[in-house]
C-alpha positions in Angstrom: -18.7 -4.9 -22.4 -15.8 -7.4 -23.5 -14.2 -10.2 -21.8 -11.3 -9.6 -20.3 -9.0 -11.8 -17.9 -9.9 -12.7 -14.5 -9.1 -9.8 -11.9 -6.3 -10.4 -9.5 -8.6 -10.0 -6.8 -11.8 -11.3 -6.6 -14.7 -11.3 -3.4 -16.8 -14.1 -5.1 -13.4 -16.4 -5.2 -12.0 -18.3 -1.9 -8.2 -19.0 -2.1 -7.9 -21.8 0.7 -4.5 -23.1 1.0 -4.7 -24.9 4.4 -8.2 -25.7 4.8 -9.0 -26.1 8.7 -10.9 -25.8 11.5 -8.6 -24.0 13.9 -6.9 -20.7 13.5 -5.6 -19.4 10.9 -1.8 -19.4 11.2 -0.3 -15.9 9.9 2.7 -14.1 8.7 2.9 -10.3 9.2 5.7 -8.5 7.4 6.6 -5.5 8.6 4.9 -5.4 12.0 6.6 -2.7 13.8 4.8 -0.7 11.6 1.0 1.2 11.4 -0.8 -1.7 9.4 1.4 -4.7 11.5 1.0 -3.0 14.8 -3.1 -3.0 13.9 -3.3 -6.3 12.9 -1.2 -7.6 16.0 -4.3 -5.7 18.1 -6.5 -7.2 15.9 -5.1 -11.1 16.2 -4.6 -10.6 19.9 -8.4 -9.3 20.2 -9.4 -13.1 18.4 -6.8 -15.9 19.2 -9.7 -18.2 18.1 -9.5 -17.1 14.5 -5.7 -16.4 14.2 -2.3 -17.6 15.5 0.7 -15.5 14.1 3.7 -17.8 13.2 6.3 -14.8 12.0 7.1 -11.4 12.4 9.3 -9.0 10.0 10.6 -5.7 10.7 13.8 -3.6 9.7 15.2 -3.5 12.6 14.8 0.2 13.5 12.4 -0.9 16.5 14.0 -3.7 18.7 12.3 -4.1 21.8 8.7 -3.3 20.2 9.6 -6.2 17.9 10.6 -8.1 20.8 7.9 -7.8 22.4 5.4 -8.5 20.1 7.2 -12.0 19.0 6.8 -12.7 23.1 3.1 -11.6 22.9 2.6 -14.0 20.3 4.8 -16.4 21.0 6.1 -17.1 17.2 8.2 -19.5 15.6 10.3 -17.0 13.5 11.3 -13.6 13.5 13.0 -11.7 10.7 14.9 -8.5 10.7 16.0 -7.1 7.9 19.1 -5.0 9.6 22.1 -7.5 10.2 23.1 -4.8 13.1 20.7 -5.5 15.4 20.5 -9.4 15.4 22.8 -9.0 19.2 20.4 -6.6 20.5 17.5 -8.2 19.2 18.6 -11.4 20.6 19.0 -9.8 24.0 15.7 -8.2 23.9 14.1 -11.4 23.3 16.2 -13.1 26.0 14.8 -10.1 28.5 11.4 -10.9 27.7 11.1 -15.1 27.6 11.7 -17.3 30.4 14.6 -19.3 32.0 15.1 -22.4 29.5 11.9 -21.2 27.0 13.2 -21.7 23.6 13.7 -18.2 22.0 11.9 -17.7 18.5 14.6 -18.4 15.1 16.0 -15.4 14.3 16.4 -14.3 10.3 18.2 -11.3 9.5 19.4 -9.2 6.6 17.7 -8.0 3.2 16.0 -11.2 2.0 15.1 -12.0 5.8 11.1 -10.9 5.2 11.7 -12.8 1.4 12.3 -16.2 2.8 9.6 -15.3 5.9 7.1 -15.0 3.2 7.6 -18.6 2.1 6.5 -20.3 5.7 4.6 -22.5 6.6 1.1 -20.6 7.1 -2.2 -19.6 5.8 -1.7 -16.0 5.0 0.6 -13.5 4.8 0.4 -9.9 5.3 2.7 -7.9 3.6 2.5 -4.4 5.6 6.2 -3.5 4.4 6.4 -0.1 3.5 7.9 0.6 -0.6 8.9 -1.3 -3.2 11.4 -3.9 -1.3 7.8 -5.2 -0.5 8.0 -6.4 -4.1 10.4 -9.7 -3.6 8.3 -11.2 -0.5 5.1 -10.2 -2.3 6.2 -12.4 -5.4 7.7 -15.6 -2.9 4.3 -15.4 -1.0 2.1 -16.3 -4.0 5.0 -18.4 -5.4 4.5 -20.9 -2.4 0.9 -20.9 -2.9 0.3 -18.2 1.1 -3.1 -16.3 0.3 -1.8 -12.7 0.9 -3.3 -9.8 2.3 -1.9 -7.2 0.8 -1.2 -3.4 2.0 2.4 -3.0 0.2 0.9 -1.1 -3.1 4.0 -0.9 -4.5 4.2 -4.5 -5.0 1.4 -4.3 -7.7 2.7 -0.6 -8.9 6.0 -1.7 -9.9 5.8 -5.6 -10.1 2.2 -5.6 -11.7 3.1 -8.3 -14.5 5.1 -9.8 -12.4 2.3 -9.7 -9.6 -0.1 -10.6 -12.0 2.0 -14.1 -13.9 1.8 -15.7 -10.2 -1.4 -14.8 -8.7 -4.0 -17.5 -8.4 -7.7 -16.6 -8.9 -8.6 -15.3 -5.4 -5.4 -15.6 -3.9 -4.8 -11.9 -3.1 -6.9 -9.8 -1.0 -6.1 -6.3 -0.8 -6.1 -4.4 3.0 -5.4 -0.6 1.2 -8.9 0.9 2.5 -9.9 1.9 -0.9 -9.5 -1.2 -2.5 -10.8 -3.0 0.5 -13.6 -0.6 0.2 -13.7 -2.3 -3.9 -13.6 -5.2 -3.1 -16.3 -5.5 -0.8 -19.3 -3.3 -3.1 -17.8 -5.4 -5.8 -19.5 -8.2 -4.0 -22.8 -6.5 -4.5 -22.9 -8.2 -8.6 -21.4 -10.2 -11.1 -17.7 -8.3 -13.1 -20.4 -7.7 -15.6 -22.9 -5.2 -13.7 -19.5 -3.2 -13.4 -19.8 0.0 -15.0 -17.1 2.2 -12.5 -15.3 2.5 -10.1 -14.9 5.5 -7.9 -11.9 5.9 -5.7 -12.4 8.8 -2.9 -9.7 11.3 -1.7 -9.3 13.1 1.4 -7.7 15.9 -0.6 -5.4 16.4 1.7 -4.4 19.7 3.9 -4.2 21.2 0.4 -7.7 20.7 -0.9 -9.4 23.8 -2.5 -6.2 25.5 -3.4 -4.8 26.3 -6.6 -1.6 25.4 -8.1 -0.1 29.0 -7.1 -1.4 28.9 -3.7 0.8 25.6 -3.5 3.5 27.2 -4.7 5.4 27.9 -1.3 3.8 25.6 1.1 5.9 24.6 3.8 7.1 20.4 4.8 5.4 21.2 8.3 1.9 21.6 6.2 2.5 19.3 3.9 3.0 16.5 6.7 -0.7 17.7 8.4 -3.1 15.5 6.9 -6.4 16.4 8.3 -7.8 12.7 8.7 -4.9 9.9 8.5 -1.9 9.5 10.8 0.6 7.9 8.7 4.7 8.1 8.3 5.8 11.4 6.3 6.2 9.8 2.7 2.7 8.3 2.6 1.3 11.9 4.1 3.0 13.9 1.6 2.0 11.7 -1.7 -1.5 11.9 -0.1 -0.7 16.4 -0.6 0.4 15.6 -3.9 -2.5 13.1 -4.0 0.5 11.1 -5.8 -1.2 8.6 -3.5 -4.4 8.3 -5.6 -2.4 7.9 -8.6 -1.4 4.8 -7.5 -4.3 3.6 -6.1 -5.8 4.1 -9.8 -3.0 2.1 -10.3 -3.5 -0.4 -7.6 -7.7 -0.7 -8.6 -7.1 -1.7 -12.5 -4.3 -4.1 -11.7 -6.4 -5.6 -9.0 -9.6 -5.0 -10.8 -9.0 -5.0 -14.6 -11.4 -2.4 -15.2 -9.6 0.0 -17.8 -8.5 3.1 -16.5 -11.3 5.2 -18.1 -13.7 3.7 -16.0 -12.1 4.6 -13.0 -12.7 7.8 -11.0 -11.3 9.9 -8.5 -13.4 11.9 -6.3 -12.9 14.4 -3.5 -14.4 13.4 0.4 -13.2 15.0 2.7 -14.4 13.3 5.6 -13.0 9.7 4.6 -16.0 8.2 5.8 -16.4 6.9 2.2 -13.4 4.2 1.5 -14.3 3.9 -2.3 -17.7 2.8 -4.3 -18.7 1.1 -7.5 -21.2 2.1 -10.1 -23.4 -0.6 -11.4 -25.1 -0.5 -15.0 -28.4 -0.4 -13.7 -27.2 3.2 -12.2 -26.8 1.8 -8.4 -24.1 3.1 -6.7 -22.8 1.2 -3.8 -20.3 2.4 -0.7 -18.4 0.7 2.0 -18.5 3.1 4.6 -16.6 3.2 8.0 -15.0 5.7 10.4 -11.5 6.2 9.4 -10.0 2.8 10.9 -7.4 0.4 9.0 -8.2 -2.5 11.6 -11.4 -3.1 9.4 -9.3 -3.3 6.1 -7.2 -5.3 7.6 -9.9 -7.3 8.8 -11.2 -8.2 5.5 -7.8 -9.4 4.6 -7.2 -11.7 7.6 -10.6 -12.8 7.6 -12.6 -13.2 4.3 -15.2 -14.5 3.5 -15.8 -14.4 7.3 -16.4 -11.4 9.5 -14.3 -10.5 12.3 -16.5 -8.9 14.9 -15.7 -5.6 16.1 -12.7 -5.6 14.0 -12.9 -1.4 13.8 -15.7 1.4 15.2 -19.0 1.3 13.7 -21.1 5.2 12.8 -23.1 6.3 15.4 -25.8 7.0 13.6 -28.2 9.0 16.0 -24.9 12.2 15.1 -25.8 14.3 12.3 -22.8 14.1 10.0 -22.3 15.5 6.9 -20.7 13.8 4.1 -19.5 16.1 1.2 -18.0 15.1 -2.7 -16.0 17.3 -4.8 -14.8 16.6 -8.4 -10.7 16.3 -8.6 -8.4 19.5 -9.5 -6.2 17.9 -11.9 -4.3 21.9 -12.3 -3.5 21.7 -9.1 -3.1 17.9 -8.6 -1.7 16.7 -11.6 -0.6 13.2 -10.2 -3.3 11.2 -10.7 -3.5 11.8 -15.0 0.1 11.4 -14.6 -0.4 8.0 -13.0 -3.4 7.0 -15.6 -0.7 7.7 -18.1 2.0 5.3 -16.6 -0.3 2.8 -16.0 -1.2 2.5 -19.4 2.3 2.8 -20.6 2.8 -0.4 -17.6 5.9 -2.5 -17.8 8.4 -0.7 -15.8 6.7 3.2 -16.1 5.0 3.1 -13.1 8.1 2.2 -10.9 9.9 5.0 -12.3 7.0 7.1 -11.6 7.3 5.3 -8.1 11.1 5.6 -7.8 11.1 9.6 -8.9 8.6 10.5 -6.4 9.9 8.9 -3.6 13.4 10.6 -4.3 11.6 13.9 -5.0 9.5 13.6 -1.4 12.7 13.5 0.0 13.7 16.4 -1.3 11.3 18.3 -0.4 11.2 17.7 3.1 15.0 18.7 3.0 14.3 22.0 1.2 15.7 20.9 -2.1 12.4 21.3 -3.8 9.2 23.3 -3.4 6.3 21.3 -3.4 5.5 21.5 -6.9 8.8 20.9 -8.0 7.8 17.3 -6.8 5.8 16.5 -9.8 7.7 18.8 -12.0 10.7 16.7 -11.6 8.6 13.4 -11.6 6.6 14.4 -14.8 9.8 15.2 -16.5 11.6 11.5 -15.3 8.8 9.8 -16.7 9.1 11.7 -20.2 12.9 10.7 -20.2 12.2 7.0 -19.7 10.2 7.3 -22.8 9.1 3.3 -24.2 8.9 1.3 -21.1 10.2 -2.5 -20.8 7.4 -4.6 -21.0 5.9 -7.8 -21.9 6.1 -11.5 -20.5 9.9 -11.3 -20.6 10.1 -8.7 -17.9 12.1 -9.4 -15.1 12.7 -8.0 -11.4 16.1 -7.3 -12.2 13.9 -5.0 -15.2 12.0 -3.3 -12.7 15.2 -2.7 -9.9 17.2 -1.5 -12.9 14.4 1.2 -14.1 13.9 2.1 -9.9 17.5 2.7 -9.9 17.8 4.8 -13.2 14.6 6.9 -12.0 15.9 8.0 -8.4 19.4 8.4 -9.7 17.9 11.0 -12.5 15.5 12.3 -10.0 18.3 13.2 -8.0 20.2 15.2 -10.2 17.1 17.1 -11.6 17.0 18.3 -8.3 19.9 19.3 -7.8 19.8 21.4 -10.7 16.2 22.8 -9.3 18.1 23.6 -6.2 21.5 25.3 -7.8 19.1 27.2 -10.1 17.1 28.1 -7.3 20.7 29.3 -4.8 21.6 31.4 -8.5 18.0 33.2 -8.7 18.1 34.0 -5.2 21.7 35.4 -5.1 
């Protein structure tokens, strides 16, 4: 086995920024949102161990936001929609006392950006997409350990990700790489001979690529173990999701992407596993809870007690693996294949899908029309930017180029489509 660099993340490294006895003060981007609203139960569960300086949110959820930046009693909060600054002001108003001093307000695009830079100990980025990429990049730019749930960061920003990362400064709260980095923890980078991402499979798993020929949004959208927002629950159909955690574990990792698998289990019980050359496998296993990713992310090296539900393990259970369908799931090769390519492939693979999702769930596209059209993007991006001269404004041009020719492959699909049926 060769050297290679040092992985971005690390469980035998400590990143302390603000060494201290007290709580750690946090950040928490996007916190209106699944992984913010869980880690707000989480800090509020153990004010000893954390104290939550900032909030982000877009804007779309006032008085939640409010109210959490009263719960917590924060220093800042940012919003990224310039509309709702009045109302949000009001809400906080509603919620804080006569003559307590209201919480500075940020607002507009680069509100969660300059957020990220704070004074604190950690931030988590819980920002949905790939405008998580900016306050990703400012957090390790002004030295913030980050817990980090935004994937897209790494999936289009990885060498950017990657220039500014100290050793140990990024711990990752997606469940399978949380899962990773935890067994990793078992040996030394060397012992490493695989790593095994699991899949749910989604409410598709076990059919063929013509049975998934005219599924519906409505089944697409009910995932059989996750509640998540609609994009996130339809890449995990396409297992487009996967793809990019593949991604995610050899940016993260740097284990090439041969040595990293994807395998089928259903339950989710399973968050990932590494194979050792010795042949031990080890698993980090946990009922299907993000408070104990996030846990890890807030918390290590330590603990937090309690952070998510523990097996009962007097219930039989049974705990099935199946190998991948790449026929009828043909996202996760796909994703290999960009993430190879790197430079500024995978965030047109990001960009196209996330435009092609879309479609679908307005009837634009059937459901394997998704990676049809993605499959072809990528094959018209051909030779990626890449190398120690790539920039953001690289990546946001590719993103752009990708959704824009996502878009009118579809619309073709679709006037094809209105002709044939005619």
């Amino acid at each position: 086995m060769t050297d290679s660099p040092a992985p971005l993340a690390d469980p035998h490294l400590v990143y302390d920024p603000v060494a201290g006895s007290g709580p750690k003060d946090v950040v928490i981007l996007g916190s209106t949102g699944s992984i913010g609203t869980q880690a707000i139960d989480l800090v509020l569960r153990h004010p000893d161990r954390f104290r939550v300086t900032g909030l982000s949110a877009n804007g779309g959820r006032v008085a939640l936001l409010a109210e959490q930046a009263h719960r917590l009693r924060v220093r800042t909060v940012a919003v990224a929609r310039e509309d709702v600054v009045s109302e949000l002001r009001e809400a906080l108003a509603a919620r804080y006392g006569a003559g307590e001093p209201l919480p500075e307000i940020l607002a507009g695009p680069e509100a969660a950006t300059h957020l990220a830079a704070s004074d604190c100990h950690t931030v988590l980025n819980g920002i949905t997409g790939s405008i998580g990429l900016a306050p990703t990049l400012t957090a390790l730019e002004a030295g913030r350990t980050l817990a980090l749930a935004n994937k897209e960061s790494l999936i289009v920003g990885g060498p950017l990700v990657k220039a500014l990362a100290k050793p140990g400064q990024i711990i990752p709260v997606d469940s399978e790489h949380a899962a990773l980095f935890q067994a990793l923890a078992a040996g030394t980078r060397a012992d490493v001979r695989k790593l095994v991402v699991t899949a749910s499979g989604g409410p598709f798993r076990g059919r063929t690529k013509e049975q998934l020929a005219n599924v519906t949004v409505e089944e697409a959208l009910a995932h059989p173990t996750w509640a998540m927002g609609p994009v996130i629950t339809i890449n995990s159909a396409t297992l487009v999701n996967k793809g990019l955690e593949v991604i995610e574990a050899h940016l993260l990792y740097d284990i090439p992407f041969d040595r990293i698998e994807v395998v089928v289990h259903p339950q989710s019980y399973v968050h990932s596993m590494v194979e050792f050359t010795d042949g031990s496998t080890i698993a980090q296993a946990t009922p299907p809870d993000m408070r104990g990713p996030i846990a890890v992310g807030l918390g290590w090296p330590e603990r937090i007690p309690d952070a998510a539900p523990a097996f009962d393990w007097r219930t039989a259970s049974t705990w099935e693996f199946f190998p991948l369908d790449n026929d009828a799931f043909p996202s996760v090769n796909l994703a290999r294949h960009v993430g190879e390519l790197a430079g500024t492939a995978p965030a047109v693979f990001n960009a196209a899908n996330e435009e092609c999702v879309e479609a679908f769930r307005g009837g634009a596209l059937p459901f394997n029309g998704i990676m049809e059209t993605v499959t072809r993007v990528v094959e018209e991006h051909g030779t990626p930017r890449t190398g120690t001269s790539l920039t953001v404004s690289d990546v946001l041009e590719a993103e752009t180029w990708a959704r824009a020719r996502a878009r009118e492959l579809t619309a073709q699909t679709a006037k094809a489509t209105a002709e044939a049926r005619a």
